[in-house]
C-alpha positions as CSV (number, residue, x, y, z in Angstrom):
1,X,146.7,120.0,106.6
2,X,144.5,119.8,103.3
3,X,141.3,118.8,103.1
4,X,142.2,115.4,101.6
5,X,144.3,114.7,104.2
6,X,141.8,115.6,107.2
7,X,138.6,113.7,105.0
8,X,140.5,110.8,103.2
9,X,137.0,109.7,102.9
10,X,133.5,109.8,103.1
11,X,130.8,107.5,103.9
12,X,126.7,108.2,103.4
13,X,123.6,105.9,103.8
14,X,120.8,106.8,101.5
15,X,117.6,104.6,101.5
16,X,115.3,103.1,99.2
17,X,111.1,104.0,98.6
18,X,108.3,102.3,98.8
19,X,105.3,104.1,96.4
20,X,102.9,104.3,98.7
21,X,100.6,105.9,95.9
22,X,101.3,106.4,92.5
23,X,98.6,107.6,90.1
24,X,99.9,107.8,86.3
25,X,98.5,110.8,84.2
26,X,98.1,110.5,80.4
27,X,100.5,110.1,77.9
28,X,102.0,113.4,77.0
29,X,103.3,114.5,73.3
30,X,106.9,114.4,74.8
31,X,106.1,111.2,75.5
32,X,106.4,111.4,79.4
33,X,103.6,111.0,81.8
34,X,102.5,113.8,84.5
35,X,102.7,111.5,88.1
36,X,100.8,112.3,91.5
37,X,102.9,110.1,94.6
38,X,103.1,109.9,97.9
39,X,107.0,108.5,98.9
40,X,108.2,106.6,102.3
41,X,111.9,106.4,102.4
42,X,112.7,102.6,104.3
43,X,115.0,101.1,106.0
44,X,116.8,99.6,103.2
45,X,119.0,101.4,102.3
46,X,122.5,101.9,100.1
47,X,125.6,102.6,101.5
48,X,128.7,104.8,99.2
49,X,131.9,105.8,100.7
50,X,133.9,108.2,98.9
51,X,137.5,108.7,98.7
52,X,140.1,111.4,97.2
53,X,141.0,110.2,93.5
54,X,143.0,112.0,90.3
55,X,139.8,110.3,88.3
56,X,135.9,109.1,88.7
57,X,136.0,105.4,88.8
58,X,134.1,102.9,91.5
59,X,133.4,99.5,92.4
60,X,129.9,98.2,93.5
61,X,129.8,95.3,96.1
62,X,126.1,93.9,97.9
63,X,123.9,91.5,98.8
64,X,121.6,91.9,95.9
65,X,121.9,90.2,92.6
66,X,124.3,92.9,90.8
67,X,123.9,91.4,87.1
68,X,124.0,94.5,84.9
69,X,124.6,97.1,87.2
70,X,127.5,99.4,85.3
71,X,130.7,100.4,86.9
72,X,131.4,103.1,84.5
73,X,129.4,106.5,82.9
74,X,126.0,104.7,82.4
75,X,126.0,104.5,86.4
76,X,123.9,107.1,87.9
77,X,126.3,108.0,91.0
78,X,129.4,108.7,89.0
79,X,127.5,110.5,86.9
80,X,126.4,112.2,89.9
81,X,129.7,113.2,90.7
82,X,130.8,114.1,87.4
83,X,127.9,116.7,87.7
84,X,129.0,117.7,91.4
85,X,132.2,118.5,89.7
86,X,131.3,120.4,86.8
87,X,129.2,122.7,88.4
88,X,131.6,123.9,91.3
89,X,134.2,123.3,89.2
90,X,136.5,121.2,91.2
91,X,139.7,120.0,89.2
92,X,140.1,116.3,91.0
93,X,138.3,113.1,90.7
94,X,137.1,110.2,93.3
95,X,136.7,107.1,93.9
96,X,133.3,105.3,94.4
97,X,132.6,101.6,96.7
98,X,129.2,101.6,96.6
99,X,127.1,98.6,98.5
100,X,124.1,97.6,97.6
101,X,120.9,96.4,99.7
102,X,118.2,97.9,97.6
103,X,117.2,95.2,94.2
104,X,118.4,96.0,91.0
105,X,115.3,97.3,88.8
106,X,113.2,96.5,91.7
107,X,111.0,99.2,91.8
108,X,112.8,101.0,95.0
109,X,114.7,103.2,93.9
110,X,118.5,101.6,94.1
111,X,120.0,103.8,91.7
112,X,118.5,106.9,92.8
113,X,119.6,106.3,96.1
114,X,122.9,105.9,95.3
115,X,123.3,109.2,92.8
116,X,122.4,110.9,96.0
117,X,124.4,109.5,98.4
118,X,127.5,110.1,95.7
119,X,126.4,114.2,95.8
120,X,126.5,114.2,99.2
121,X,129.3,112.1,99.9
122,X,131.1,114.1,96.9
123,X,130.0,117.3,98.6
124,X,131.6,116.6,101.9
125,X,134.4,114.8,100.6
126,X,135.5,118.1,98.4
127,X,134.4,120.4,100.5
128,X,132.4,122.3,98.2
129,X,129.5,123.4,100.8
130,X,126.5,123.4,98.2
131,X,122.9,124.5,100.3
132,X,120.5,122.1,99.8
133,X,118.3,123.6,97.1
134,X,121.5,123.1,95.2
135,X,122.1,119.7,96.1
136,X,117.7,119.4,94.9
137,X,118.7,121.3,91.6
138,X,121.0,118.7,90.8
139,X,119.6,115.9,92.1
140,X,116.6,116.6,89.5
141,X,118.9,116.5,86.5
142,X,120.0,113.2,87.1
143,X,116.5,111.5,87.4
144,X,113.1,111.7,89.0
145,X,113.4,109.7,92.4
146,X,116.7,111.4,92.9
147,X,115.7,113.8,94.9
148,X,113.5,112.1,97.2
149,X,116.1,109.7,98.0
150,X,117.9,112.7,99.1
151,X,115.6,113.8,101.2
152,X,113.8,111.0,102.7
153,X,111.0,110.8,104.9
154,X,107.7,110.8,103.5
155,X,106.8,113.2,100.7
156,X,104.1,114.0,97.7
157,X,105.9,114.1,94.2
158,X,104.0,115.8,91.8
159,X,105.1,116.5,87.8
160,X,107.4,113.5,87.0
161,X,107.4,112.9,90.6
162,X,110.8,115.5,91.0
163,X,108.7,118.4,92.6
164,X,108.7,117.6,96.4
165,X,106.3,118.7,99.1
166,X,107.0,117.1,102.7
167,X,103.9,115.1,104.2
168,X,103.6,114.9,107.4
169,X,103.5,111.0,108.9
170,X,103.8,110.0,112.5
171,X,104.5,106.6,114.3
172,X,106.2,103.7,111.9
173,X,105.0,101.4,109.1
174,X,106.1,98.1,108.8
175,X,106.4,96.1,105.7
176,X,107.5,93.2,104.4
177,X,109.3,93.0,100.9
178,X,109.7,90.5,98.7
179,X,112.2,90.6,95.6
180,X,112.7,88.8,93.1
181,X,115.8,88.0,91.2
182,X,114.6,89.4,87.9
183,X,114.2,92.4,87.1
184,X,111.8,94.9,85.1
185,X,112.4,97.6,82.7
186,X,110.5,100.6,83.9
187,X,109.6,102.1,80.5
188,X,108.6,98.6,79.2
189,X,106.2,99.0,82.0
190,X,105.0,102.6,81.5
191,X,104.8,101.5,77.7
192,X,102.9,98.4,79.2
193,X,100.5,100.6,80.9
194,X,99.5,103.1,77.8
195,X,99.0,99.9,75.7
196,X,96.3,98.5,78.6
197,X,94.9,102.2,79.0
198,X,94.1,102.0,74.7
199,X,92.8,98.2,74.6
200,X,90.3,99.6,77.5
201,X,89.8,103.3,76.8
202,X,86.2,102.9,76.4
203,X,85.8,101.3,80.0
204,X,88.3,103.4,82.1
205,X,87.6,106.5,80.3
206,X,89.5,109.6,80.2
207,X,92.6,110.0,82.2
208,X,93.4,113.3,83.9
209,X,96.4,114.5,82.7
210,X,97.5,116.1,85.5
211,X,96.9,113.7,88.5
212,X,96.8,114.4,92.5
213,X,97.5,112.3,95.3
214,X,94.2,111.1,97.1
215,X,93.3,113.1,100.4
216,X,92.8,109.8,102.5
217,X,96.3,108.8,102.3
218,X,97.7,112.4,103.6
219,X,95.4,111.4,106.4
220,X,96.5,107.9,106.9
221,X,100.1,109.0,107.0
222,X,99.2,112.1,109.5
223,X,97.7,109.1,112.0
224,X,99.8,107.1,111.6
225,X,97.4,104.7,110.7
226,X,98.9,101.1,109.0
227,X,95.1,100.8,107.9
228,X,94.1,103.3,106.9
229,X,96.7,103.7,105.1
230,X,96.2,99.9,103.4
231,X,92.6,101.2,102.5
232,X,94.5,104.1,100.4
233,X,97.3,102.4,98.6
234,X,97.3,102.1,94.9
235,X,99.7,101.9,91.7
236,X,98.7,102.4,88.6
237,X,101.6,100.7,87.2
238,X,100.7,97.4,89.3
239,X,98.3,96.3,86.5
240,X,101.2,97.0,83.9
241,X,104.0,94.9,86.2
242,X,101.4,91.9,86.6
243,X,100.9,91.4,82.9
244,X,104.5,91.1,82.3
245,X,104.9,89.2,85.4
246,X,101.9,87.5,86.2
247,X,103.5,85.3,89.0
248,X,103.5,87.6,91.2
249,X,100.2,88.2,91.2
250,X,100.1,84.5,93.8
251,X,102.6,86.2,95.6
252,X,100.7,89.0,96.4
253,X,97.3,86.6,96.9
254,X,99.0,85.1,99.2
255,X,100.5,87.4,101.3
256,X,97.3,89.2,101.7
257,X,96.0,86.0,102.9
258,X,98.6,85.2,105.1
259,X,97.9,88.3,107.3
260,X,99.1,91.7,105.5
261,X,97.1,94.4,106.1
262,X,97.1,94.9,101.8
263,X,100.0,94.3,99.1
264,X,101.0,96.2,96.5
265,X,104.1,96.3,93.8
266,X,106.6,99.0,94.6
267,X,106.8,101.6,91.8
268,X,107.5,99.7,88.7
269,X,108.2,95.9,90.7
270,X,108.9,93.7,90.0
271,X,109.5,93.9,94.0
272,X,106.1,93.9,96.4
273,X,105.4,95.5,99.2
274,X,103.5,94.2,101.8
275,X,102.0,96.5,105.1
276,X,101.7,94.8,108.3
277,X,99.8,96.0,111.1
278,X,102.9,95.7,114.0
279,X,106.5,95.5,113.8
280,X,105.7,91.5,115.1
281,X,103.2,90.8,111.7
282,X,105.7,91.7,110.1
283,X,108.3,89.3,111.6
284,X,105.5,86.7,111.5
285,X,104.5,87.1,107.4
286,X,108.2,87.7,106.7
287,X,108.7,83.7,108.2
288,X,106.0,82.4,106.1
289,X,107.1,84.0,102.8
290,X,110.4,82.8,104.0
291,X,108.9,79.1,104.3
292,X,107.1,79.3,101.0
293,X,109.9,79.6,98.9
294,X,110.4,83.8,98.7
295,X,113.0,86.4,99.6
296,X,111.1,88.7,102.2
297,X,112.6,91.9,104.2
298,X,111.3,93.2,106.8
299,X,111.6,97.3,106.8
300,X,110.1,100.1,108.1
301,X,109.4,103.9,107.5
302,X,109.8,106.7,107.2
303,X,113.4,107.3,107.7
304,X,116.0,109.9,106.5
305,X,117.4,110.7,103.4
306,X,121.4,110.6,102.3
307,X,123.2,111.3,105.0
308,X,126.8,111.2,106.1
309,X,127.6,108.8,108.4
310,X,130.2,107.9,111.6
């Protein structure tokens, strides 16, 4: 029996992030920024199953607003699989239905997560046994949050948020998310963010250039401490979203006032994030979002990275 015939196909969950801290360093000359962040992989999460093909083509399917999203090269899982194939050299192709949960330029990760649910689908699928420092090695290539999305959990990123150190986090966060159907561009943002760090240079002052994740978060994720953890949270790119989408700034008024522990706008946004206090706040701000016009999730973290599944 050939491999193809005992694995006709492959299915693998890989989950979105939430940035539970994010500091931004200066601009650099190459015209990147040095990040300090502190990841939780959630409950939301992307689904790919992979089966035997002659090429690399796929089909996207979900319950998320899939406007844009490219079925061909420009889409980060085939071209995670193109990779996968080049580098162990393996002479067929596959075939890619990828569903999506996890918004489209929300902030979270989507993409990410599912260029590492196609390597390890892929991996499994041809049977080409890569370790995972490989798996990491490649994941890197293809973008930033890559390889956190396959690894999952909680972690600290540090350079362009690809270099990975596992943080330790105990008991379960609950938040509520709220999307929105439009999407941002994540280096209009960054570009956003330089432009407000020149018009006010004189009163934020220098920024480090290489930034670090703040030591009362580690300990509010050690506790396990919802928060503590609220008291730690921050985004430099939150003042960046908000001036190109100011209304969300109600939205995240009004969820504070409505019983989150703190808001904040995940990575880029334009999605926010909201931590609750209990699994049952959450239920109960998720409802009043609900009522007042928004799209709210509840989710919770940390949970595993890609992963192959029954």
């Amino acid at each position: 029996m050939t491999i193809a015939e005992e694995f006709p196909s492959v299915r693998v969950r890989a989950p979105g992030k939430i940035n539970v801290y994010l500091e931004v360093g200066a601009l650099q000359e190459d015209g990147y920024h040095e990040l300090a962040t502190a990841f939780q992989a959630v409950s939301l999460c992307e689904e790919i199953v992979a089966t035997h093909s002659d090429g690399f083509t796929m089909a996207v399917t979900g319950t998320v607003d899939l406007d844009g999203v490219p079925v061909d090269d420009r889409n980060l899982a085939l071209r995670a699989a193109r990779l996968l194939a080049a580098e162990t050299g393996y002479e067929g192709g596959v075939h890619l239905e990828v569903h999506k949960q996890v918004p489209v330029a929300g902030g979270m990760g989507g993409g990410s997560a599912d260029a590492a649910a196609a390597l390890v689908a892929c991996d499994a699928l041809w049977d080409t046994r890569l370790s995972h420092p490989e798996l990491h090695r490649l994941a890197a290539r293809l973008g930033a949050d890559v390889p956190f999305a396959l690894k999952g959990g909680t972690a600290i990123g540090t350079g362009r948020g690809d270099v990975l150190n596992p943080a330790l986090a105990r008991g379960r966060f609950d938040w509520v998310l709220v999307t929105s159907e439009e999407g941002v561009s994540t280096p209009k943002v960054y570009g956003e963010l330089d432009a407000h760090r020149e018009r006010h240079r004189v009163d934020i002052g220098p920024i480090a250039a290489r930034p670090s994740v703040d030591a009362e978060v580690l300990h509010a994720l050690r506790a396990g401490d919802p928060a503590m953890l609220a008291a730690a949270l921050r985004n430099d790119l939150q003042v960046a979203t908000l001036r190109l989408r100011p209304d969300l700034a109600s939205i995240l008024e009004y969820g504070e006032a409505s019983g989150a522990l703190a808001g904040i706008v995940s990575g880029s946004g334009p999605t926010l994030a909201f931590l609750c206090a209990t699994p049952e706040h959450a239920a109960e701000l998720r409802a009043l979002l609900e009522a007042d016009g928004h799209t709210a999730l509840h989710v919770h973290g940390p949970v595993p990275g890609a992963r192959v599944i029954g």
